[in-house]
TORGUKOL-299546 format. One line per 3 residues: number of its first residue (from 1); their letters; for each residue x, y, z of C-alpha. Coordinates in steps of 0.2 Angstrom, whole numbers, plus 2048, in hexadecimal, padded with zeros to 3 digits. Layout:
% residues N
NUM> a> X,Y,Z | ...
This chain:
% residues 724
1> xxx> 861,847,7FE | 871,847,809 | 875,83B,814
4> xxx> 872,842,825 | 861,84A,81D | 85C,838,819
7> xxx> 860,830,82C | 858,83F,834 | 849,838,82B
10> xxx> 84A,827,82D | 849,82E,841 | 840,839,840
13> xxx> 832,82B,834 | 837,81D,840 | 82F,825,851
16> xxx> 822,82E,849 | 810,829,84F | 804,824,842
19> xxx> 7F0,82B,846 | 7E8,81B,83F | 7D8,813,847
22> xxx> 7DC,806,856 | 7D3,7F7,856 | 7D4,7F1,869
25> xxx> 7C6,7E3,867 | 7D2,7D9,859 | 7E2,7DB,863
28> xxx> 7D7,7D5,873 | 7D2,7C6,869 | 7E3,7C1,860
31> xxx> 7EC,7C2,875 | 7DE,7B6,87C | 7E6,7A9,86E
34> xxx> 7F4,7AD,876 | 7EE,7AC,887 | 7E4,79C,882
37> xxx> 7F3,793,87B | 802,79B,887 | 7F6,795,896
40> xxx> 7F0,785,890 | 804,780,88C | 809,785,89E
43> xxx> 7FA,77A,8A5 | 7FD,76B,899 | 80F,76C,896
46> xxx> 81E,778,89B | 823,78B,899 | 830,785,889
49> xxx> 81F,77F,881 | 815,78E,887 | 824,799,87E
52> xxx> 822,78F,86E | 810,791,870 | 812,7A4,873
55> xxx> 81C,7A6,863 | 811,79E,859 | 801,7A6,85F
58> xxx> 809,7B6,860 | 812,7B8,84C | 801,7B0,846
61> xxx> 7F7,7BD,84F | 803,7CA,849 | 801,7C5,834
64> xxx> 7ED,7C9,838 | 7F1,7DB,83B | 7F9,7DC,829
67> xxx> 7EE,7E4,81C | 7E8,7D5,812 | 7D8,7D2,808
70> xxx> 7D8,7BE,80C | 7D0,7B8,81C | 7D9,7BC,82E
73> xxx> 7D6,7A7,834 | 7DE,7A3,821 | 7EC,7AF,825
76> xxx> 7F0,7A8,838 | 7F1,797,831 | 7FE,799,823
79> xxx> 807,7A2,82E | 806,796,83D | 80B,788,82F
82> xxx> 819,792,829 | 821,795,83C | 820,782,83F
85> xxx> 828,77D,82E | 836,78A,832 | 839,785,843
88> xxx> 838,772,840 | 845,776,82E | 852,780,838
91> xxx> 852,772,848 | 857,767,83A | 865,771,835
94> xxx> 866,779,846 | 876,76D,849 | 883,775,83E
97> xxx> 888,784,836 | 88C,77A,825 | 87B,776,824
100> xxx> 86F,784,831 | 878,791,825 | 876,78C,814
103> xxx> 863,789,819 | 861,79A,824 | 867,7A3,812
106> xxx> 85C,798,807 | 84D,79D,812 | 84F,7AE,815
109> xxx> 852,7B0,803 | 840,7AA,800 | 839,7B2,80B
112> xxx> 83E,7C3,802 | 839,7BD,7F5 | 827,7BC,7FB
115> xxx> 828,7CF,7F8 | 824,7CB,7E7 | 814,7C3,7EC
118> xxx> 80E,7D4,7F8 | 814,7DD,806 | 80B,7D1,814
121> xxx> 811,7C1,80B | 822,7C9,80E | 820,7CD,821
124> xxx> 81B,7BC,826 | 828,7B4,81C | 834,7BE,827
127> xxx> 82C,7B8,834 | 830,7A6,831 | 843,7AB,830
130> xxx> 842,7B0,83E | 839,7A0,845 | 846,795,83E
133> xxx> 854,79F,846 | 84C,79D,859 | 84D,789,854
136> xxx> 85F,78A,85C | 856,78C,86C | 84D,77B,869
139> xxx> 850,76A,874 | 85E,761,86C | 84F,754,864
142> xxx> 849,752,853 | 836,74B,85C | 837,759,869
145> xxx> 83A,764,85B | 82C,75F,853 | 822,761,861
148> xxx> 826,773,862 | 824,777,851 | 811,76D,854
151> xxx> 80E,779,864 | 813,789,857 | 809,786,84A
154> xxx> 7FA,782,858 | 7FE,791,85C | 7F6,796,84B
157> xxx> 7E7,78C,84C | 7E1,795,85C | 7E0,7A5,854
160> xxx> 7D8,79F,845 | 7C9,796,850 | 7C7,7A7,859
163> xxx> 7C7,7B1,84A | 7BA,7A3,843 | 7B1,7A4,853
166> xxx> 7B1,7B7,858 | 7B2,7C0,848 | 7B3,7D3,84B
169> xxx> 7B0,7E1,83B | 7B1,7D1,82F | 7B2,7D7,81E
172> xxx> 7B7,7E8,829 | 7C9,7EB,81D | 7BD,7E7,80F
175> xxx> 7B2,7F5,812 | 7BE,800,819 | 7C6,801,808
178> xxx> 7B7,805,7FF | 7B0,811,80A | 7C2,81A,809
181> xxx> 7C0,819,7F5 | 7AF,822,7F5 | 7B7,82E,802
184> xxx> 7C6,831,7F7 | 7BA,836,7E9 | 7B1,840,7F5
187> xxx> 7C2,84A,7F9 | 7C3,84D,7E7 | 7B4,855,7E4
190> xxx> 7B5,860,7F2 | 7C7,864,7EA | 7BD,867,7DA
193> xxx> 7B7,874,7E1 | 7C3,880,7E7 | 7CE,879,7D5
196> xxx> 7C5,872,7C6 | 7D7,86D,7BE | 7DC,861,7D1
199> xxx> 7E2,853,7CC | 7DB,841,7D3 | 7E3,835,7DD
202> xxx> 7DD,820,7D8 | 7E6,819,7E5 | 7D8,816,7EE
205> xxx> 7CF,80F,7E1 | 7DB,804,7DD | 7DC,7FB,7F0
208> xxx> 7C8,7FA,7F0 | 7CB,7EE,7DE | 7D6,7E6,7E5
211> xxx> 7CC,7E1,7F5 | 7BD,7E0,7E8 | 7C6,7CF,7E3
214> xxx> 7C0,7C0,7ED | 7C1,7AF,7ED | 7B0,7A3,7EA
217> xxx> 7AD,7A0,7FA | 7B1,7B3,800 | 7A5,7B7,7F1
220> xxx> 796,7AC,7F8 | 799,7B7,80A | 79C,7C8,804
223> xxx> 78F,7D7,809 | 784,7DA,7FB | 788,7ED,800
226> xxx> 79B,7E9,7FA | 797,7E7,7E9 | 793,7F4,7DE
229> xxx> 79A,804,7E4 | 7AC,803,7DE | 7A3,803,7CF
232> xxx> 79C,811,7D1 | 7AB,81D,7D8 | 7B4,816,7C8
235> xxx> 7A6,821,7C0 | 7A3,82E,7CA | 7B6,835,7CD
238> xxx> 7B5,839,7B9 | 7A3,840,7BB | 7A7,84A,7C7
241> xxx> 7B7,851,7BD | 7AF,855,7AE | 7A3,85E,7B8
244> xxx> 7AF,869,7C0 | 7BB,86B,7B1 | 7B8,87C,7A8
247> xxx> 7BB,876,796 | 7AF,86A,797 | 7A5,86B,7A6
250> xxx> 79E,87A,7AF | 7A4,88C,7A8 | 7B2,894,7B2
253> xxx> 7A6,8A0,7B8 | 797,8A6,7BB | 785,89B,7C2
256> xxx> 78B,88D,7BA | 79C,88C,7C3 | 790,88E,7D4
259> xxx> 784,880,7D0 | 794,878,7CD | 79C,87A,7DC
262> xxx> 78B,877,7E5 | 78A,865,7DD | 79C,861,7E1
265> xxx> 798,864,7F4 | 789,859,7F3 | 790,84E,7EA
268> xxx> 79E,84D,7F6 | 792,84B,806 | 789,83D,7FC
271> xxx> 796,834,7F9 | 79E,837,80B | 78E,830,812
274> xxx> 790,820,808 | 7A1,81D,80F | 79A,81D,81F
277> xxx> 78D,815,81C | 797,807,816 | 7A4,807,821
280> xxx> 797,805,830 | 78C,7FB,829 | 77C,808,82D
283> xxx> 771,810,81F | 776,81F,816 | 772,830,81F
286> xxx> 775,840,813 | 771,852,818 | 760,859,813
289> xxx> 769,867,80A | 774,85C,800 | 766,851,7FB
292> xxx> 75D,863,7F5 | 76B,867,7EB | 76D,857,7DD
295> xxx> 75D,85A,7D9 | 75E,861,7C5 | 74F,86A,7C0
298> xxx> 74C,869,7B0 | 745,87C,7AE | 750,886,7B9
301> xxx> 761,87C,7B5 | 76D,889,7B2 | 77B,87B,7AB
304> xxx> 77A,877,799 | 782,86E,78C | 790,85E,793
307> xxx> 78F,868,7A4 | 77C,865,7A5 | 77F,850,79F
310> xxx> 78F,84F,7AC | 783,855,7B9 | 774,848,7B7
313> xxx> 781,83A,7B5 | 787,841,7C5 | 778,840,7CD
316> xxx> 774,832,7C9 | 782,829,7CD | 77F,82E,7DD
319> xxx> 76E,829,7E0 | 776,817,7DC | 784,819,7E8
322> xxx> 775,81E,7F5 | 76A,80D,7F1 | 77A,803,7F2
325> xxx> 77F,80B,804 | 76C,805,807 | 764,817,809
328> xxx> 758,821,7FA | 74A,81B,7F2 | 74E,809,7F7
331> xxx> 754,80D,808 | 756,7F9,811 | 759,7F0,7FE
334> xxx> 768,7EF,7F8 | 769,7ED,7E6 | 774,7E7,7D8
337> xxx> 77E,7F3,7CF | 77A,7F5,7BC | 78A,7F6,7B1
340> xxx> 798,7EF,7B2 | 79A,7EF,7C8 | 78E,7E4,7C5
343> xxx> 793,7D8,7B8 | 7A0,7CC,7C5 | 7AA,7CB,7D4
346> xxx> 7BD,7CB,7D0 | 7C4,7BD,7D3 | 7D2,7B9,7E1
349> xxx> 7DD,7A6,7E0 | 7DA,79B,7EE | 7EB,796,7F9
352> xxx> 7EC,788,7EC | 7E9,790,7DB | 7F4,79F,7E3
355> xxx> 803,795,7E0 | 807,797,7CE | 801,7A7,7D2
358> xxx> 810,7AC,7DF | 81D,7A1,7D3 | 819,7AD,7C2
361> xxx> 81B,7BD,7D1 | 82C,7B6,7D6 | 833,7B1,7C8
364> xxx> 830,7C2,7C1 | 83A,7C9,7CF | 84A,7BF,7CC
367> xxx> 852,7CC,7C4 | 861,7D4,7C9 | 85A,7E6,7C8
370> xxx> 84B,7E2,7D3 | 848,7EA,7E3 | 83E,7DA,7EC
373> xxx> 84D,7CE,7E4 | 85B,7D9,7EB | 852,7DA,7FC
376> xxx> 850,7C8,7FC | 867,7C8,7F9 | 869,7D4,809
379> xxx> 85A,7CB,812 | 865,7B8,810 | 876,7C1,811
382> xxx> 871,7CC,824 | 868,7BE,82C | 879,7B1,827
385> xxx> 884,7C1,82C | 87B,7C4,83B | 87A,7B3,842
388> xxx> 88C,7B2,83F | 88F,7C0,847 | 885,7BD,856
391> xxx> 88B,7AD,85C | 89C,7B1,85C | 899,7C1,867
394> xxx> 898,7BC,87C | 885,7BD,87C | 878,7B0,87C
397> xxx> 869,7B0,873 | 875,7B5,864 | 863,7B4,858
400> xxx> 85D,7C2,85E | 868,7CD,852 | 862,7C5,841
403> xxx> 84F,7C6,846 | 851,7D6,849 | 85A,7D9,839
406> xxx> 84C,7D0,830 | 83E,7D7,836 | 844,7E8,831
409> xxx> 84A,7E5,821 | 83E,7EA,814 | 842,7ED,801
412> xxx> 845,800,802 | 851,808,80C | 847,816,816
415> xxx> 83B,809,81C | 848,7FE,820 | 852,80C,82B
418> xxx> 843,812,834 | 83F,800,839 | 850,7FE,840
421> xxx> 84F,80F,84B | 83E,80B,850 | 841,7F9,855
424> xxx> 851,801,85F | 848,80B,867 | 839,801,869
427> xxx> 842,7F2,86F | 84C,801,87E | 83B,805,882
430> xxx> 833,7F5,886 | 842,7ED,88C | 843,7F8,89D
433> xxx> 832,7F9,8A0 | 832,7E5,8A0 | 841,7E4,8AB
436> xxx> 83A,7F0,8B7 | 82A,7E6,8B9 | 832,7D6,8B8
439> xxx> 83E,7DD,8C5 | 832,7E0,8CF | 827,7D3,8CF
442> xxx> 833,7C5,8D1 | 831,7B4,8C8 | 822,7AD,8C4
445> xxx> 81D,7A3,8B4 | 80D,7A7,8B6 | 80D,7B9,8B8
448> xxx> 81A,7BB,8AA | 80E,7B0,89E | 803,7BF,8A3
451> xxx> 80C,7CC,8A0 | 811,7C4,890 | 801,7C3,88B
454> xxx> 7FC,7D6,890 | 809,7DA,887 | 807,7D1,876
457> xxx> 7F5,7DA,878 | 7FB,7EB,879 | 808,7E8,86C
460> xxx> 7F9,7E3,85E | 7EF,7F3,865 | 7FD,7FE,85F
463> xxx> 803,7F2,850 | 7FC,803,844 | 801,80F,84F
466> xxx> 817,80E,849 | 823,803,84D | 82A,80A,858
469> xxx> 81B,80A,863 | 815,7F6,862 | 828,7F1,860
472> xxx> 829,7F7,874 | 81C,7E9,879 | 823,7DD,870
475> xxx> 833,7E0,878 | 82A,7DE,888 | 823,7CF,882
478> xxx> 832,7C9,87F | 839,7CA,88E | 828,7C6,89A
481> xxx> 829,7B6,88C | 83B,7B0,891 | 839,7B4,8A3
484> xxx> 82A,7A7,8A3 | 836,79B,89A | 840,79D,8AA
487> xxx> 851,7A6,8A2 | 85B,7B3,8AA | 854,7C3,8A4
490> xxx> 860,7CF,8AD | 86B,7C6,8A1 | 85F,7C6,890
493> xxx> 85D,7D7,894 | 86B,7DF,88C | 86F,7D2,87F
496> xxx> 860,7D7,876 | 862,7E8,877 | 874,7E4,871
499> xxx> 870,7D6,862 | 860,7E3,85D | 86E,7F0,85A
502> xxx> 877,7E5,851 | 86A,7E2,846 | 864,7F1,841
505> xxx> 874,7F7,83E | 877,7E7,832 | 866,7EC,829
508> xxx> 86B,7FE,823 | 87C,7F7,81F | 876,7EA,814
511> xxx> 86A,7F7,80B | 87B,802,809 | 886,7F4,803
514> xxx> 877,7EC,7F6 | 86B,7FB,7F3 | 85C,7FB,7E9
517> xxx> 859,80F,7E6 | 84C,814,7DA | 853,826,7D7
520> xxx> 85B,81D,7C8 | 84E,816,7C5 | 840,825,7C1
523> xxx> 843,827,7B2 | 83D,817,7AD | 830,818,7B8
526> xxx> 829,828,7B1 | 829,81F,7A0 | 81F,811,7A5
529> xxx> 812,81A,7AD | 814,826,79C | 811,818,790
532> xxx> 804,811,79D | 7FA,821,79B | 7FB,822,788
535> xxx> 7F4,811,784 | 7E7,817,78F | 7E1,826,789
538> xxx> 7E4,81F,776 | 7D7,813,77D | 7CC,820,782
541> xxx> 7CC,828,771 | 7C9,818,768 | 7B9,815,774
544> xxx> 7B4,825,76B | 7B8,821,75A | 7AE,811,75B
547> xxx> 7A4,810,76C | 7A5,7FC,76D | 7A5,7F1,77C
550> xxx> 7B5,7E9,777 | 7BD,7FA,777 | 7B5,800,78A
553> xxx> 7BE,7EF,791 | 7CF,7F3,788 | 7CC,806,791
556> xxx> 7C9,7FD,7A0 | 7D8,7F3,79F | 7E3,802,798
559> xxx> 7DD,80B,7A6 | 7E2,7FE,7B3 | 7F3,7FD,7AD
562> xxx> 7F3,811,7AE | 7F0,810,7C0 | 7FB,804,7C5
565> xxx> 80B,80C,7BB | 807,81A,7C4 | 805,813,7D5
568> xxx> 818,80B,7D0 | 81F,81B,7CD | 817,825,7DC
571> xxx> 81F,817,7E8 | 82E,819,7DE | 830,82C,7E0
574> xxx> 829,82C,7F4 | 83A,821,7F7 | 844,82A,7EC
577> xxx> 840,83A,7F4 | 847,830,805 | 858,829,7FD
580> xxx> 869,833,803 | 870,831,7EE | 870,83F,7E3
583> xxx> 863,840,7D6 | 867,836,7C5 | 861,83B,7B6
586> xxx> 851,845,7BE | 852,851,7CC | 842,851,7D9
589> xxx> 83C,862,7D2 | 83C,859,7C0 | 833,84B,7C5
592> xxx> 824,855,7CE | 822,860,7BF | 824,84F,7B5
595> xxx> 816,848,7C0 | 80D,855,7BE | 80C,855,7AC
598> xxx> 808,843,7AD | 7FA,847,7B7 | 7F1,852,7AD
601> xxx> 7F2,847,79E | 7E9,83A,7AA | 7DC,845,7AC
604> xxx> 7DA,849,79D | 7D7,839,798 | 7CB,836,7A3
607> xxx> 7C0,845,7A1 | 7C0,83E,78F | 7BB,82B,797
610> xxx> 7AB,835,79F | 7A6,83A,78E | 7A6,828,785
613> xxx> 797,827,77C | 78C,817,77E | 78D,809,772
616> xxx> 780,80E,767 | 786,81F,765 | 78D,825,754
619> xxx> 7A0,823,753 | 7AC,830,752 | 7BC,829,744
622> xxx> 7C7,836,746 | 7CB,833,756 | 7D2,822,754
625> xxx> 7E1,82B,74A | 7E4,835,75A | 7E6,825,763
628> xxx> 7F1,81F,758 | 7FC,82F,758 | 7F9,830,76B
631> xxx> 800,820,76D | 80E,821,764 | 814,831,76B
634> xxx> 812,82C,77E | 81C,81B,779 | 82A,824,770
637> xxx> 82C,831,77D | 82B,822,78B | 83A,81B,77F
640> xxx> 843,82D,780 | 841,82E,793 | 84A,81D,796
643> xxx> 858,821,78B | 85B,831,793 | 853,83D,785
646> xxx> 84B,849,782 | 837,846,77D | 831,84C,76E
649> xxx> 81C,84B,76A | 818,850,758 | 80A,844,753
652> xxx> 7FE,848,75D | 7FE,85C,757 | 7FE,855,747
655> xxx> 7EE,84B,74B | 7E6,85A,752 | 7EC,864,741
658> xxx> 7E4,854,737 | 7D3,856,740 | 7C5,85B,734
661> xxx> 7B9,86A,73B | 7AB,861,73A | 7B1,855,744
664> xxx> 7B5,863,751 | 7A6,868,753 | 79E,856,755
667> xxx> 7A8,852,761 | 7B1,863,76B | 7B5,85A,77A
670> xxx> 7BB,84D,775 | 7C9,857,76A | 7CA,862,77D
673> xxx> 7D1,858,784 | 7DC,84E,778 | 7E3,862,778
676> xxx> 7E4,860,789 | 7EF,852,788 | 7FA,85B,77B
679> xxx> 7FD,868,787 | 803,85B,796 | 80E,852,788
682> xxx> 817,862,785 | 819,866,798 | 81E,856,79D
685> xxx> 82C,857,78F | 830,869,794 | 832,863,7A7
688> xxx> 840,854,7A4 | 848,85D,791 | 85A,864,795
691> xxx> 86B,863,78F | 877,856,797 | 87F,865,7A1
694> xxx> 86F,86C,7A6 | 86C,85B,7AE | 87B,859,7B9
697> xxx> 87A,86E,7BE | 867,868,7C2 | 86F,85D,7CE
700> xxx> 87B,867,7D6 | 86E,874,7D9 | 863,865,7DE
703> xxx> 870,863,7ED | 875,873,7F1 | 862,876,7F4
706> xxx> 860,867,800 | 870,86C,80A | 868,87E,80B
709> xxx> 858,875,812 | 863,86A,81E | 86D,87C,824
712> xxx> 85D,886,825 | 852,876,830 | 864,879,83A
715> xxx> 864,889,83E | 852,887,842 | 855,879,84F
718> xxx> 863,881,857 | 858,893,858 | 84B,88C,861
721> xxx> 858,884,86B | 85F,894,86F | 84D,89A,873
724> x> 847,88A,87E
């Protein structure tokens, strides 16, 4: 992607407005914290105290809107305690640039690290940079200091009691996420129908595990109705597959392929019932005709054979998923699920046991190459740049140009752009329309404190909404918040406008200077999620050879680590696809047919997980050579793909050659769909196999194809110009 392609994205992704569900009643609840604590300070104390109130309140009520699986009061402590600690450090050092410098690098280097630990542990750590940079603002007094930084993290406190007091959709993300996995399964059936070979998306089933994973005390609290049917979509997204597929499941065509696509729709309205049902809390309500429909008469039947078994496992999965969402049979009771949904919560560390935890995440990040380690470089080196910067220009409140660079700065660089344009023209936005009405109404602490407080609301409301969108109220904020504070604001005014400018610009500079693109970087990521998917389905296989419980939990576990080397290299290609470099190594139309490829192979594997015997079935041996040549041919062509050459997969046909025909006809589907795999081996290797020179044309062509897209959006833009 060229240059100017990449930042007419990054515009284009920054003031986009994203359709996402509102949640009014939390953001009425987190600004009466700061209503509670801005007026009580101004009662009590004085606005300096009610802004160091504000600040707190208003960043811990913030870090409750990120997506987090821990509770919101457990998350508006830490990040009260954090904005204290920050802004009681930094007043230390405050005096000095030898020693306010030296420590403003140190922290913000932390705090990118904290990417290593998630994405919300990252934003509140920014959040504390920027705490510690406000200190400078502070009351030349190490115990008045203190004071504030007591006031900030109170601040804290106050939204956590309202969270503990007025809990609103408690366990609400919790449920969210599973109803969203059963809808995703959903989606795939209906898909099933119209194309028996679509491919599945776990992405969703890999954010309800890991809200699935509670603490002890979350465990004791949980609704009964979160427990089992997770499990269950893990089952019912391969049921539902080997239904649909034609080499194992229903014929191509014919009545077969009708009931098939008939049990797919009712399947899917089941299972879209359940979401609801869980989302809401209410019992299950699935249309009459869908009920009619899963119901498998043992005379008329018209599937047979595996199509006939993937059906009744299908249905009856469903009927569980039904009892769970508290409809069916046992409509009111909400069972345990049998298997293993059923067997134990997955465990999440408590703040104290997640300290070793968040050591072991950074320490594997400290590594030159790593995307959170660079960030965590440009975070220290923008926020000691920008500071400097700012306080030597003729404008006060100098701090406002490394905040701003902080809180854009994330570790890839389109996000990292977009941020800056939309806090630009956020912060444009709100500024005049708080000038105006502060301009108007005249000053008053009182009302301002209001305002401030209206403001902060409305800001929380449209936090999921873009940036753009909430970053205009909290500019408004901002400004209401100063004014109550009793500075000039016809004078903060365009210094913030100003230092936010400055800011932005110094984030996409740093990301330019000290980049961390993962275009180079596909290739290795295609591998990983290559070797991933081989131990995987040589897992599966093994299951077959010898149907033991040890073997379904290294499947299990194969199939974790699948997933998440896929999810590695989807967010890996999304931001390639954004970066203005040429392609290295592996042009965008290789990696989609490479992805492709790899996709198929995963769901051949997990059409051959649906068909694991139980553990008292008879086992079949030869397929535990298939494993092993399996296995050996995805690692060595993982191998091949990091060094830049060309795969070759032989063992595996050999295998197949090796298979005995009584064996065949034991066991057809299992050999379907190790021939399956075969075939995506040989596509994957046809996609990324060329000569060095076909490489670099691939490339050009690569760019010559994007410039032609740039002309052609162009010509379109100024047509329609032309027209208007």
């Amino acid at each position: 992607m060229t240059w100017r392609r990449a930042l007419r994205e990054v515009v284009r992704s920054g003031l986009t407005l994203e359709e996402t569900r509102l949640e009014p009643l939390l953001a009425l609840r987190t600004a009466a914290g700061m209503a509670i604590i801005i007026g009580s300070a101004l009662w009590l104390a004085s606005p300096a105290y009610a802004a160091s109130a504000a600040l707190g309140a208003y960043s811990a009520g913030a870090a409750t809107f990120q997506r987090t699986w821990r509770p919101r009061k457990v998350i508006a402590l830490g990040a009260g305690a954090g904005l204290a600690l920050s802004t009681f450090v930094g007043y230390l050092a405050a005096g000095r640039l030898v020693t306010f410098l030296p420590l403003l690098a140190l922290w913000a280097f932390v705090a990118g690290m904290a990417w290593a630990v998630g994405s919300t542990a990252g934003i509140v750590a920014a959040t504390t940079v920027g705490s510690m940079l406000v200190t400078v603002t502070l009351p030349t007094s190490a115990g008045r200091a203190l004071e504030h930084a007591g006031v900030i993290a109170l601040g804290g406190v106050v939204q956590a009691v309202l969270i503990l007091l007025f809990p609103i959709r408690r366990w609400g993300a919790h449920r969210d996420a599973l109803a969203d996995a059963l809808a995703a399964v959903a989606d795939y059936a209906r898909r099933l129908r119209h194309d028996p070979t679509a491919p599945f998306d776990p992405e969703p089933l890999m954010k309800a595990r890991d809200a699935a994973a509670v603490t002890p005390s979350q465990a004791r609290t949980r609704p009964t109705v979160l427990h089992g049917p997770r499990g269950l979509a893990e089952r019912i997204a391969p049921a539902v597959a080997a239904l649909a597929d034609p080499h194992v499941g229903a014929p191509a065509e014919g009545p077969g392929r009708d009931r098939a696509r008939e049990l797919l729709g009712a399947a899917a309205d089941v299972l879209d019932a359940a979401a609801r049902s869980i989302r809401r809390g209410t019992p299950a309500e699935v249309p009459p005709a869908s009920a009619d429909v899963l119901r498998v008469d043992e005379e008329h039947e018209v599937l047979q054979g595996h199509a006939r078994q993937a059906a009744e496992r299908l249905v009856e999965l469903l009927g569980e998923a039904l009892e769970i969402a508290g409809s069916g049979s046992t409509r009111g009771r909400t069972p345990t699920p049998h298997g293993p949904a059923g067997d134990q919560f997955l465990v999440r560390p408590t703040m104290l046991r997640l300290i070793p935890v968040v050591v072991r995440s950074v320490r594997r990040e400290l590594r030159r190459d790593s995307p959170v380690f660079r960030h965590a470089v440009r975070l220290a080196a923008v926020a000691m740049l920008g500071y400097l910067i700012a306080t030597r220009l003729p404008l006060g409140h100098g701090y406002w140009a490394p905040i701003a660079a902080v809180m854009v700065m994330r570790p890839d660089f389109h996000q990292t752009s977009a941020r800056a344009v939309a806090r630009l023209a956020g912060t444009l936005a709100g500024v005049a329309l708080a000038t105006g009405m502060a301009r108007a109404l005249g000053p008053d602490a009182q009302v301002f404190g209001v305002l401030a407080v209206v403001s902060a609301g409305l800001s929380y409301t449209l936090i999921r909404t873009g940036y753009a969108y909430s970053q205009c109220f909290t500019a408004a904020y901002v400004v209401f918040l100063l004014a109550m504070g009793g500075q000039a604001w016809e004078q903060t005014v365009p210094e913030r406008v100003v230092l936010t400018l400055l800011g932005g610009a110094l984030a996409m500079l740093a990301y330019v200077v000290f980049p961390a693109w993962e275009t180079p970087r596909l290739p290795d990521r295609l591998a990983d999620w290559l070797a991933a998917n081989g131990r995987y389905a040589a897992a599966v296989l093994r299951s077959h050879a010898e149907p033991t419980r040890e073997h379904r939990t290294d499947m299990r576990r194969a199939q974790l680590a699948s997933r998440k080397a896929r999810a590695a290299w989807q967010e890996a290609y999304d931001q390639a696809r954004h970066e203005p470099i040429p392609p290295r190594g592996m042009t965008s139309r290789e990696a989609q047919d490479a992805q492709d490829a790899l996709e198929g192979f995963d769901r051949a594997a997990m059409l051959m997980e649906n068909l694991v015997p139980r553990a008292d079935s008879p086992s079949a041996p030869e397929a535990k050579r298939l494993a092993e040549a399996l296995e050996a041919d995805t690692a060595q062509a993982a191998i091949d793909l990091r060094e830049h050459r060309n795969p070759h997969v032989g063992r595996v046909e050999e295998a197949l050659h090796a298979w005995p025909e009584a064996a065949v006809d034991r066991s057809p589907m299992v050999r379907r769909g190790a021939e399956l795999q075969k075939q995506a081996l040989e596509d994957l290797a046809t996609a990324v196999s060329r000569a060095p020179l076909e490489r670099d044309m691939g490339s050009a062509r690569e760019q010559l194809r994007e410039q032609a897209a740039l002309a052609a959006g162009g010509d379109e833009s100024a047509h329609a110009h032309r027209g208007g």
